[in-house]
C-alpha positions as CSV (number, residue, x, y, z in Angstrom):
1,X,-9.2,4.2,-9.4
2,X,-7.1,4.9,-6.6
3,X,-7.7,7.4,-3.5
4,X,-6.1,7.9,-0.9
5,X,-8.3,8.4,2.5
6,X,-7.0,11.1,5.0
7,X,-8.2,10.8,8.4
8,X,-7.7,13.3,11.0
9,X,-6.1,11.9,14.1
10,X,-4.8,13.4,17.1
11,X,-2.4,16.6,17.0
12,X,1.3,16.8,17.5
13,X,0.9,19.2,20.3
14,X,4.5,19.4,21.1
15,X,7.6,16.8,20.4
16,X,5.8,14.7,22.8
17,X,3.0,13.8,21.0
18,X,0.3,11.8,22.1
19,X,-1.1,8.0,21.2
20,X,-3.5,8.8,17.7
21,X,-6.8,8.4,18.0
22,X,-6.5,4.9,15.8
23,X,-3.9,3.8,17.7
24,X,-6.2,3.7,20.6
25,X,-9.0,2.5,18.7
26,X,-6.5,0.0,17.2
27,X,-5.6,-1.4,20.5
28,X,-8.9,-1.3,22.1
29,X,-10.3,-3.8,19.1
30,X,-7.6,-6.3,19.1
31,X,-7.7,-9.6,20.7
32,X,-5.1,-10.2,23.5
33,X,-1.8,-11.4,22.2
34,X,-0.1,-14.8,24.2
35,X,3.1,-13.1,25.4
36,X,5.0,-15.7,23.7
37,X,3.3,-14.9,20.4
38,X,5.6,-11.9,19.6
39,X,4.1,-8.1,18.9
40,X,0.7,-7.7,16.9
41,X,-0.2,-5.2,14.5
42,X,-2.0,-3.3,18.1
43,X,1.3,-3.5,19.7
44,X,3.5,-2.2,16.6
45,X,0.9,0.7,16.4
46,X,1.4,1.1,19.6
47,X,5.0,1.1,19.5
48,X,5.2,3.4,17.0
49,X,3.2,5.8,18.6
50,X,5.8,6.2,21.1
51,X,8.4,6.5,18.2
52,X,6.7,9.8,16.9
53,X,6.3,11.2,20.2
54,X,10.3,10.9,20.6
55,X,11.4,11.3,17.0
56,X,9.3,14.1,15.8
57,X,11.3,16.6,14.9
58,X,13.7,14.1,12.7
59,X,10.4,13.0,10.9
60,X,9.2,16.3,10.5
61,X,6.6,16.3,12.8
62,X,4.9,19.8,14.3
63,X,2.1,20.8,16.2
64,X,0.3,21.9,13.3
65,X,0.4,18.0,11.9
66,X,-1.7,15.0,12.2
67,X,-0.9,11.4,11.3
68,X,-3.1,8.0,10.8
69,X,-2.1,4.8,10.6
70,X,-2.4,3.5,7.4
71,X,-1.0,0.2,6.9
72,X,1.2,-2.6,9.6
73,X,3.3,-4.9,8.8
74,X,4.9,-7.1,11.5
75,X,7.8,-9.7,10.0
76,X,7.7,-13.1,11.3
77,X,11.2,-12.6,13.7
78,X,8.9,-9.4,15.2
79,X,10.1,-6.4,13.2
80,X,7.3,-4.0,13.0
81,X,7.0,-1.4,10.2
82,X,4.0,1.4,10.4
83,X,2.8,3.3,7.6
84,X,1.6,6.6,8.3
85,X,-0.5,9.7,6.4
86,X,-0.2,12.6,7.8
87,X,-2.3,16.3,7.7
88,X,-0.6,20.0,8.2
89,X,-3.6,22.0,9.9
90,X,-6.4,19.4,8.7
91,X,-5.0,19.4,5.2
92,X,-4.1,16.3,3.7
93,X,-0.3,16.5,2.7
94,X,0.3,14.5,-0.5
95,X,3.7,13.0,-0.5
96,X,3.6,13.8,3.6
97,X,3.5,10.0,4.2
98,X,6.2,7.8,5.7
99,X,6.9,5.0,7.1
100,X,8.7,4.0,10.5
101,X,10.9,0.5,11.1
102,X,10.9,-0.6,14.7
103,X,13.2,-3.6,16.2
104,X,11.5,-6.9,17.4
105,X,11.5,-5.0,20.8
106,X,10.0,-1.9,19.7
107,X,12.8,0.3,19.6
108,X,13.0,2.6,16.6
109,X,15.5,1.7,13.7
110,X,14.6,4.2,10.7
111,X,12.2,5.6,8.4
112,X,11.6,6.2,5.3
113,X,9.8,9.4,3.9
114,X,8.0,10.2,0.9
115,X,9.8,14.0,1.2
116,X,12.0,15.5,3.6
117,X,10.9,18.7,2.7
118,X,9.5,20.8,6.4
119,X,5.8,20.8,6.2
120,X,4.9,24.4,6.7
121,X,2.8,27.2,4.9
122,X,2.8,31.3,6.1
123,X,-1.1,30.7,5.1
124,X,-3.7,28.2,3.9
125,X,-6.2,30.4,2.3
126,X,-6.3,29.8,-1.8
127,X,-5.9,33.1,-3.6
128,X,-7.7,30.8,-6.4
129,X,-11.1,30.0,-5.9
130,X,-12.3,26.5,-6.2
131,X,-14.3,27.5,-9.0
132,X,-11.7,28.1,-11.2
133,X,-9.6,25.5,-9.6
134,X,-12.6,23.1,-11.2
135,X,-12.7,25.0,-14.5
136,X,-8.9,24.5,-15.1
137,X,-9.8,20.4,-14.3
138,X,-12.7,20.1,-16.3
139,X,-10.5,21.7,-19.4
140,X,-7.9,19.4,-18.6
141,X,-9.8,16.2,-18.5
142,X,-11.5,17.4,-22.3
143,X,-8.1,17.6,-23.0
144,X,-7.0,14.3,-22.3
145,X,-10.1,13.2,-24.2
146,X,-9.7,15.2,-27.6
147,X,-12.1,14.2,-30.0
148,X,-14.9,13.2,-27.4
149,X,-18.1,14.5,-26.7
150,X,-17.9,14.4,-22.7
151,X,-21.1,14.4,-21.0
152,X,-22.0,14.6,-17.3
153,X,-18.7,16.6,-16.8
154,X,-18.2,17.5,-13.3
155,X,-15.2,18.6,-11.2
156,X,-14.7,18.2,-7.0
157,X,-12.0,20.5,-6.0
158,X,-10.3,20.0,-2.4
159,X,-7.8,22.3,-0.5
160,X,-4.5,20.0,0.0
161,X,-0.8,20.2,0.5
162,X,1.4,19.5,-2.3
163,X,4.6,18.0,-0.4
164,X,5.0,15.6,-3.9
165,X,6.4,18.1,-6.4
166,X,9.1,20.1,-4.9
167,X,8.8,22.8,-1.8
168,X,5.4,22.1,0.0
169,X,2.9,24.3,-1.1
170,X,-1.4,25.2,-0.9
171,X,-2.4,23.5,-3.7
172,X,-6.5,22.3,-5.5
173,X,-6.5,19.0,-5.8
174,X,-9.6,18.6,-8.0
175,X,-10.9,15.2,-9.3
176,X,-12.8,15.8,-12.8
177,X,-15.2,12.9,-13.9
178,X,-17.4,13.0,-16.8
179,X,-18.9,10.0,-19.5
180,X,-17.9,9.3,-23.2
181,X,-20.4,8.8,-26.1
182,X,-21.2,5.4,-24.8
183,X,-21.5,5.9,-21.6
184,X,-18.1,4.5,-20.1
185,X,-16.1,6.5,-17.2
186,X,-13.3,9.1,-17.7
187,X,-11.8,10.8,-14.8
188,X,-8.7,13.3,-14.1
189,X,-7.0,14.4,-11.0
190,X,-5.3,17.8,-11.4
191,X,-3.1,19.7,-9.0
192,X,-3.2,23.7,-9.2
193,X,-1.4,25.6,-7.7
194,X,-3.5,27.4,-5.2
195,X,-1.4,31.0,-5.4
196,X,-0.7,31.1,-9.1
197,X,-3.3,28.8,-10.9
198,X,-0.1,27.2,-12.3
199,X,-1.0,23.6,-13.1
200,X,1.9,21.5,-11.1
201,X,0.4,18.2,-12.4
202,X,-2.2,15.6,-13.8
203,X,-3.1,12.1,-14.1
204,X,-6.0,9.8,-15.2
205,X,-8.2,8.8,-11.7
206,X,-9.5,5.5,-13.5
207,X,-6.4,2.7,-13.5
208,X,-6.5,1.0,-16.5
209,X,-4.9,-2.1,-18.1
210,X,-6.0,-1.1,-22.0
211,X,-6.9,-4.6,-19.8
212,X,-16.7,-25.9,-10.8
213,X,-17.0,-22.8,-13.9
214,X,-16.6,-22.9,-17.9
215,X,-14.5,-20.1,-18.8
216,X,-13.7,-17.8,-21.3
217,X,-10.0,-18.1,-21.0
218,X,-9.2,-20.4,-18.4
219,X,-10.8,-23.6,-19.0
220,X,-13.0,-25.4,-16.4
221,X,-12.4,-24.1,-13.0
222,X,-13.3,-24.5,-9.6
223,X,-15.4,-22.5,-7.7
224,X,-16.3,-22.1,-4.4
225,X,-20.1,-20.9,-3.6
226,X,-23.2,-20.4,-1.8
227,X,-26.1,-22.5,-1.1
228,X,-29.5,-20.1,-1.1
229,X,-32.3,-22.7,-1.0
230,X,-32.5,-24.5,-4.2
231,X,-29.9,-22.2,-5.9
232,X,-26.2,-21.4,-5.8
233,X,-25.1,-18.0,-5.8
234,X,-21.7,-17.0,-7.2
235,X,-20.2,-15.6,-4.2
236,X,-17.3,-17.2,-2.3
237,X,-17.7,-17.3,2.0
238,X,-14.1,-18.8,1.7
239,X,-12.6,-15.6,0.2
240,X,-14.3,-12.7,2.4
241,X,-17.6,-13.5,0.3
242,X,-16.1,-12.2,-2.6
243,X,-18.9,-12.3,-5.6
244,X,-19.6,-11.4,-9.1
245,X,-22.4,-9.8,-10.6
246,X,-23.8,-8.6,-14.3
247,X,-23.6,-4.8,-14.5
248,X,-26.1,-5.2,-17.6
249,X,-24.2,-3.1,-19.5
250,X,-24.8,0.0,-17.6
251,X,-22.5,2.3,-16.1
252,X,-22.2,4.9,-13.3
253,X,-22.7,8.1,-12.7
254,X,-20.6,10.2,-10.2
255,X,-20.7,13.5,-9.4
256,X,-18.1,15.4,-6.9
257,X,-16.6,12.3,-6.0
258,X,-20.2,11.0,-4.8
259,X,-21.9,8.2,-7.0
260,X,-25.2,9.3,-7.5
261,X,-26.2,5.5,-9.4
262,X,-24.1,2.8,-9.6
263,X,-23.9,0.0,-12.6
264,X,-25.6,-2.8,-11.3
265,X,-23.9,-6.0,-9.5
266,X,-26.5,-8.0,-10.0
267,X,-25.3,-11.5,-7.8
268,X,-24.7,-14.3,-10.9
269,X,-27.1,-17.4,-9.5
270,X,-27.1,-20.9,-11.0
271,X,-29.3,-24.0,-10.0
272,X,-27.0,-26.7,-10.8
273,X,-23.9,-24.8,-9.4
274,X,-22.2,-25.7,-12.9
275,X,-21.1,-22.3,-14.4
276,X,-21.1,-20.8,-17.8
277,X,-20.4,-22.3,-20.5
278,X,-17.0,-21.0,-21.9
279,X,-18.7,-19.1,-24.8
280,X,-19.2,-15.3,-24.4
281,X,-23.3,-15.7,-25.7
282,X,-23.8,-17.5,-22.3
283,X,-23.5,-13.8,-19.6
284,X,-22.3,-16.1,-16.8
285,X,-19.1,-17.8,-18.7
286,X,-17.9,-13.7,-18.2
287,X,-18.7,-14.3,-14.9
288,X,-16.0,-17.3,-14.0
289,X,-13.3,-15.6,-15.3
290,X,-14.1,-13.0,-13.6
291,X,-14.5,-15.2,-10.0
292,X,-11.6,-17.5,-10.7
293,X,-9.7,-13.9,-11.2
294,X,-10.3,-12.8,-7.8
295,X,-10.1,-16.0,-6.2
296,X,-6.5,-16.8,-7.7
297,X,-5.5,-13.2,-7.0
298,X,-6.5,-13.8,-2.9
299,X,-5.0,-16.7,-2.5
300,X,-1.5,-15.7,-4.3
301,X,-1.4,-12.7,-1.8
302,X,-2.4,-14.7,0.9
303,X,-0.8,-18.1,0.0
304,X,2.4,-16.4,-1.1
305,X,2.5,-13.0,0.9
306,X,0.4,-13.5,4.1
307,X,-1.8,-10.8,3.1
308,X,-5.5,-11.7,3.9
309,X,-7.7,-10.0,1.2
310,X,-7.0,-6.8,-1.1
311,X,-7.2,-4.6,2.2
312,X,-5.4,-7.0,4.3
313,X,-8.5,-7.0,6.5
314,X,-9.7,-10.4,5.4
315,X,-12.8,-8.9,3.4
316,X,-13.5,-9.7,0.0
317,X,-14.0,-7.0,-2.8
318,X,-16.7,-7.9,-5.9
319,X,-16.9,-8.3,-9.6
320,X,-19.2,-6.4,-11.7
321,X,-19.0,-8.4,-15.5
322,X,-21.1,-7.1,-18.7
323,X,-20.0,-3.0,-18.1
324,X,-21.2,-0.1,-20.5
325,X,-21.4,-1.1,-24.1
326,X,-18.4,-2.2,-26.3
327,X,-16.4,-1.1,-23.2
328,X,-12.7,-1.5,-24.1
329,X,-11.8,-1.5,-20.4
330,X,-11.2,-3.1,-17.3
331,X,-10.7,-0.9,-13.8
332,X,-10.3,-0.9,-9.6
333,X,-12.3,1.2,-7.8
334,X,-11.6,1.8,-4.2
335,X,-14.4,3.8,-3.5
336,X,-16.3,1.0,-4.2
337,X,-14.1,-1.6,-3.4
338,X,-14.5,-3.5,-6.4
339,X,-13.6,-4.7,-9.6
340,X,-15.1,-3.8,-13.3
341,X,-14.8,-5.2,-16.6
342,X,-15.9,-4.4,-20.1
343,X,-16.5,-6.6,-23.1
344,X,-14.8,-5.3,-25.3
345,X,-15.8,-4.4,-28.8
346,X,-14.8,-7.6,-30.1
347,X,-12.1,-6.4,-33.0
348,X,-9.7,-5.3,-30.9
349,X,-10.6,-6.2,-27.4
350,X,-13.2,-9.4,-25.8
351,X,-14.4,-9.6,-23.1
352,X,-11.4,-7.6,-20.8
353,X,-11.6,-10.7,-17.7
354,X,-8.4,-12.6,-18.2
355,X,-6.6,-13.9,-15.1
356,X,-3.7,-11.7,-15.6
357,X,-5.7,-8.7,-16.1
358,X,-7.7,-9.4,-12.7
359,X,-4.3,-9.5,-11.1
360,X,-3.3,-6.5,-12.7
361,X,-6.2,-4.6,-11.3
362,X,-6.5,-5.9,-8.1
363,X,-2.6,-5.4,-7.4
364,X,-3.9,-1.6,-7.8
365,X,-5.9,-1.8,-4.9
366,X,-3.2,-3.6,-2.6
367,X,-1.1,-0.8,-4.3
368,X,-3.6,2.1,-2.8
369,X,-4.0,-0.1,0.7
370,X,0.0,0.0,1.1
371,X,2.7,2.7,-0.7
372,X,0.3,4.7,-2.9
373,X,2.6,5.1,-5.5
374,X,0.8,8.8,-7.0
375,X,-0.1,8.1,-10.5
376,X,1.9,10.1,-12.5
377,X,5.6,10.3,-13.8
378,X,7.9,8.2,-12.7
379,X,6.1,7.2,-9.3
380,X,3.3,6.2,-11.7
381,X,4.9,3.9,-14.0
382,X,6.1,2.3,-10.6
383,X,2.6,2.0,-10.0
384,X,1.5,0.6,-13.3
385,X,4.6,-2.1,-13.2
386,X,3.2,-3.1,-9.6
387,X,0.3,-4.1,-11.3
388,X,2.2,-5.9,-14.2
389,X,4.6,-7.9,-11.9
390,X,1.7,-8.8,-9.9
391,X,-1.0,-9.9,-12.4
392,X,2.3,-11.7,-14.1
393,X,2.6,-13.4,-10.8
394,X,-1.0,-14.4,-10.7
395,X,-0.7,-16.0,-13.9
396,X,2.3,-17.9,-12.6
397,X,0.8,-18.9,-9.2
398,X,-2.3,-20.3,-11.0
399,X,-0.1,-22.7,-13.0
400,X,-3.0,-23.0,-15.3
401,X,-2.5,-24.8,-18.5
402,X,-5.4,-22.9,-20.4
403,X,-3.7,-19.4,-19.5
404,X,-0.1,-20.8,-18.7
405,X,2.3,-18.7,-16.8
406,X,4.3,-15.8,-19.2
407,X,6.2,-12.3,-19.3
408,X,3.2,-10.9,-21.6
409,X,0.5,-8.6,-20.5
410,X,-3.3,-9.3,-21.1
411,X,-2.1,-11.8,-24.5
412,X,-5.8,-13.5,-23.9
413,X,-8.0,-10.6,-24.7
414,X,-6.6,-8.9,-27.2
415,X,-8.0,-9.8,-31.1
416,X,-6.9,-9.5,-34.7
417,X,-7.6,-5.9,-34.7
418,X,-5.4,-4.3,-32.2
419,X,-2.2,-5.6,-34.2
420,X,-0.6,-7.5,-31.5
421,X,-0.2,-10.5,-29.5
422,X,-0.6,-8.4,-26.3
423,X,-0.9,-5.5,-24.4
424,X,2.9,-5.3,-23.2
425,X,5.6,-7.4,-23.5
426,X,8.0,-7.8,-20.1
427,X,11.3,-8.9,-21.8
428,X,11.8,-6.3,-24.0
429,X,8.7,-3.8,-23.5
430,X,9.4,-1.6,-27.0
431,X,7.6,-3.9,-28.7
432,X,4.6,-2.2,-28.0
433,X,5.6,0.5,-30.2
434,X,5.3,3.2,-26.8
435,X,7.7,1.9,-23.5
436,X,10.6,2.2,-22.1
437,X,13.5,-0.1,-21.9
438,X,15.5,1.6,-20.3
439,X,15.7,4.6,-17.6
440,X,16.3,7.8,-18.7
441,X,15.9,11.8,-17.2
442,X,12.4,11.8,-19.8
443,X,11.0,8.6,-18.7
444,X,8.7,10.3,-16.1
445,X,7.1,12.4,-19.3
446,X,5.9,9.0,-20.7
447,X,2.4,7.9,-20.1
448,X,2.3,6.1,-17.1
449,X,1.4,2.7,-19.0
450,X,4.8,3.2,-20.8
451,X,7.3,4.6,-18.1
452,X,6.2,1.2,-16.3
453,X,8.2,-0.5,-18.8
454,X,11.2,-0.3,-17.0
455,X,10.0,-1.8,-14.1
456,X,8.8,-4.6,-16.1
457,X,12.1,-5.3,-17.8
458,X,13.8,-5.3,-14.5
459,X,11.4,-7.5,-13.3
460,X,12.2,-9.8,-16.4
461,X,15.5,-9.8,-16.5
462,X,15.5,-10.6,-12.6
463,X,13.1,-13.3,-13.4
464,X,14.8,-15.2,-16.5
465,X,18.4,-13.2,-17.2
466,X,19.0,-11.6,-20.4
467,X,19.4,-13.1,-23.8
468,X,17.0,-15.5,-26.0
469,X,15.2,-18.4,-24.5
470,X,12.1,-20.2,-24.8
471,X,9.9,-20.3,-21.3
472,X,6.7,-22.4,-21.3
473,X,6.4,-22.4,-24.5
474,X,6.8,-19.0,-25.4
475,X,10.3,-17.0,-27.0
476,X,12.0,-14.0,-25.6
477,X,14.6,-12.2,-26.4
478,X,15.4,-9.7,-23.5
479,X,18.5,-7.1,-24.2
480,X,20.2,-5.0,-21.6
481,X,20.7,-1.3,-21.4
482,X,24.3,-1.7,-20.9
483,X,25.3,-4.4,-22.5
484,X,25.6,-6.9,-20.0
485,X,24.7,-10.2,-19.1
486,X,22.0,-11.1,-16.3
487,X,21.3,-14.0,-14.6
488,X,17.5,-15.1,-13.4
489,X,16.5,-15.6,-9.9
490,X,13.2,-16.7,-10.8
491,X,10.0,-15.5,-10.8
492,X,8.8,-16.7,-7.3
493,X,11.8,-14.4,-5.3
494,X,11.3,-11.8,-7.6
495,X,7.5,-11.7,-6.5
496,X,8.5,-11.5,-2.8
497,X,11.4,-9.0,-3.2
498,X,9.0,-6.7,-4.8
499,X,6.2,-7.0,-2.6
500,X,8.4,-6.5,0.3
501,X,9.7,-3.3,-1.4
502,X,5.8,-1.9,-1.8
503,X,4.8,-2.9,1.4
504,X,7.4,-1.5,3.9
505,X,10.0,0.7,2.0
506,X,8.4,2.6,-0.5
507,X,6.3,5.7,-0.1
508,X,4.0,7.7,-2.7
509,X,6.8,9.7,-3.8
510,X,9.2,6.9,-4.8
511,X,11.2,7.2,-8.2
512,X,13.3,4.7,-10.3
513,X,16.0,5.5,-8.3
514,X,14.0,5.0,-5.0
515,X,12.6,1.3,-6.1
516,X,16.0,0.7,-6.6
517,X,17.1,0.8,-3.0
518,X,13.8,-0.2,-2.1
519,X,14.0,-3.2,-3.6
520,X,17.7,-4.1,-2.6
521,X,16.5,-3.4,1.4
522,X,13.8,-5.7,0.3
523,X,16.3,-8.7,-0.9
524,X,18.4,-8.0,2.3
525,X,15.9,-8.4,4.5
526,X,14.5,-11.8,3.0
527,X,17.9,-13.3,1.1
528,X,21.2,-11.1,3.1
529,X,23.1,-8.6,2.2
530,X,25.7,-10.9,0.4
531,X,23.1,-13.2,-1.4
532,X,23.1,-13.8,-4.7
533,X,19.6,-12.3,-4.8
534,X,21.0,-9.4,-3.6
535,X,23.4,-8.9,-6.7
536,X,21.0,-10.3,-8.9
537,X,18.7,-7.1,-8.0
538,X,21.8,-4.5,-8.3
539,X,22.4,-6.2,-11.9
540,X,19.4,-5.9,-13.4
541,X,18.3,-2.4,-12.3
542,X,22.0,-1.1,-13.9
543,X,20.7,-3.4,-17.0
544,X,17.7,-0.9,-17.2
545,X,19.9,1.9,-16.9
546,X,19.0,3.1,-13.1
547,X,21.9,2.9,-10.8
């Protein structure tokens, strides 16, 4: 589940504005930099800070706006690039974030905006009441679910700007959440039009991947634990105490956005600190996948990507294993900061834990830390490939020879009865019967799930080229929108390229055509503007059909 958090900072009381309230709390908790050590994130917020206060009115800025600080990145030769939301008279705006590029020395160099639309309204008082702004949610989320019998419905509607979908307007963003027959969570987010009642759009709120230890799927492991006396506990002081604990098959229960119970996370404790025993009757083999998920996932950000924990703040999420009952599911939750899995119901689904899978999910919350790609249309099959091209990555980073390194999406969990050897399939992703090859005007109608196929044959094709090959073991065959021939960089820079791309030049609002420059400032930045990398990345988004 991914939410974005809008925190009021200081106003934009004329073109001069002042330092944000987290800048200043930002500089007042960092350690003091060595003068030699080049600018740190404190100093880039600061920096930037300054930036809005002479470039507001080329950003958009007004008096009636506030902006936070949502995520820093400072490259290694001291280029600084600050991510900001921002608020039009203590409104969130959705699609009013941006972010601003400053020179080793501070000095302002660009920016890139999720709209360029003016932020302004003659009035922010609904002429639809929240009531009915909830009504039209809960409708639409029993929608979504036809055939269902929802229970525990409820629907949180909140007053926001709509920057995303055209000219800004007063819109109800209302999050609808509700339970299935067995207890398992469903959840919409629906934008109405505040004026008309008009629905503008709608997406699902839960992000899904229909998704020393003995595994299920990974073989024997290694874990890192901690001591308790004369037990181990499964949680990992190395990784931001990242741990993993049985749900016992129950499942939570939110209402208005506020979880009134929570599924258990029960801390998994052992006495020989020998884990599991790679069968799914023993509750703690669940458990390993689960750990070795998360712990593979930190270190490829970290190892890879310098990013210290899912937040970048160095502290560990957790696992809850054993989830509702027969739940065909696995999902990221921000408000709680963790990460949940189902056991599937054993025909078409086990136990949903797989390492690609946790990578998947957990790339979802780096995803909602950094560009909050919106979940729906194209931005959301963006998001959905992020999460593809990062668990993929996992996979490869791992370099495990239980679960060995491939272009297929969640191939471990799936069983006789879903019809297929996995969930999606990067090289040529119509052979799940639903996603897109290639880009087209529709592609943003599709199911998010679907629409991220595109990304994910880009990223294949940039990967391995086009054409049939065999790679560890398994065949592809990738074709090409337009008939060309491409030529891999492999996986490792592709990896990079698109990280870089989420992380400093894409923005909620960003479309096929927009991860397309995206990810060519991306391969400029790390490989040059004449690199083969850089061509590489221009061929195989025109192979996709965008360009």
């Amino acid at each position: 589940m991914s939410r974005i958090r809008h925190i009021r900072g200081s106003s934009l009381a004329t073109a001069g504005a002042a330092v944000t309230a987290a800048t200043l709390l930002a500089a007042a908790l960092a350690p003091a930099a060595n003068a030699d050590s080049g600018p740190t994130r404190a100093t880039a917020v600061e920096n930037a800070a300054s930036v809005l206060a002479a470039h507001a009115a080329s950003l958009g800025l007004t008096a009636a706006q506030h902006t936070t600080v949502r995520d820093v990145v400072v490259d290694k030769d001291g280029t600084q690039h600050v991510r900001y939301d921002r608020t039009y008279r203590e409104l969130p705006v959705l699609g009013g974030d941006f972010v601003v590029h400053l020179a080793p020395d501070g000095s302002y160099r660009g920016a890139n905006r999720a709209t360029s639309k003016a932020i302004s309204l003659a009035d922010v008082t609904p002429e639809l009441s929240g009531a009915k702004a909830a009504g039209l949610a809960v409708n639409a989320l029993r929608a979504a679910n036809s055939g269902e019998a929802l229970k525990k419905v409820t629907a949180r509607p909140r007053l926001i700007v709509d920057a995303l979908h055209g000219n800004p307007r007063l819109t109800w963003r209302t999050d609808a959440v509700g339970q299935d027959r067995l207890g398992n969570p469903v959840a919409r987010t629906v934008l109405t039009d505040a004026r008309t009642g008009a629905r503008i759009d709608a997406w699902d709120s839960v992000e899904t991947a229909t998704g020393d230890g003995n595994s299920l799927y990974s073989g024997t492991v290694p874990l890192e634990t901690t001591q308790s006396g004369s037990t181990y506990q499964l949680k990992d002081p190395t990784r931001g105490n990242t741990y993993t604990g049985d749900a016992a098959n129950k499942t939570d229960l939110c209402i208005f956005g506020i979880c009134i119970s929570r599924a258990p996370a029960t801390l998994f404790t052992d006495a020989d600190n020998h884990w599991g025993t790679g069968a799914t009757s023993d509750r703690s083999s669940a458990a390993v996948d689960a750990q070795y998920g998360t712990n593979e996932t930190w270190d490829y950000y970290k190892n890879v990507h310098g990013r210290n924990g899912i937040a970048g703040d160095g502290k560990g999420s957790y696992n809850r294993v054993h989830y509702g009952n027969n739940y065909n599911n696995a999902f990221w939750d921000d408000s709680c900061f963790c990460m949940t899995y189902g056991d599937g119901d054993g025909s078409t689904f086990g136990p949903l834990v797989a390492l690609d899978v946790a990578g998947h999910e957990m790339s979802h919350g780096v995803t909602s830390k950094t560009a909050a790609l919106t979940y729906s249309g194209e931005s959301g099959g963006l998001n959905e490939a992020t999460s593809d091209i990062f668990g993929t990555m996992v996979e490869w980073y791992a370099n495990n020879s239980s679960d060995a390194g491939d272009y297929l999406i969640g191939e471990e969990i799936v069983r006789s009865g879903f019809g297929k050897p996995a969930l999606r399939f990067m090289d040529k992703p119509s052979k799940d019967g639903n996603s897109a090859d290639c880009w087209s005007s529709s592609v943003g109608n599709l199911d998010v799930h679907y629409s991220s196929g595109v990304a994910n044959h880009f990223a294949y094709l940039l990967s391995e080229g086009s054409g049939a090959k065999t790679v560890n073991g398994v065949g592809y065959d990738s074709p090409t929108c337009n008939g060309s021939t491409v030529s891999g960089i492999g996986h490792d820079k592709v990896g990079k390229i698109w990280y870089r791309a989420l992380t400093v030049y894409m923005t909620s609002s960003t479309k096929y055509a927009g991860a397309r420059t995206a990810t060519l400032n991306a391969a400029k930045d790390l490989y040059g503007a004449g690199s083969a990398e850089y061509a590489a990345v221009a061929a195989a988004w025109s192979a996709v059909s965008v360009g």
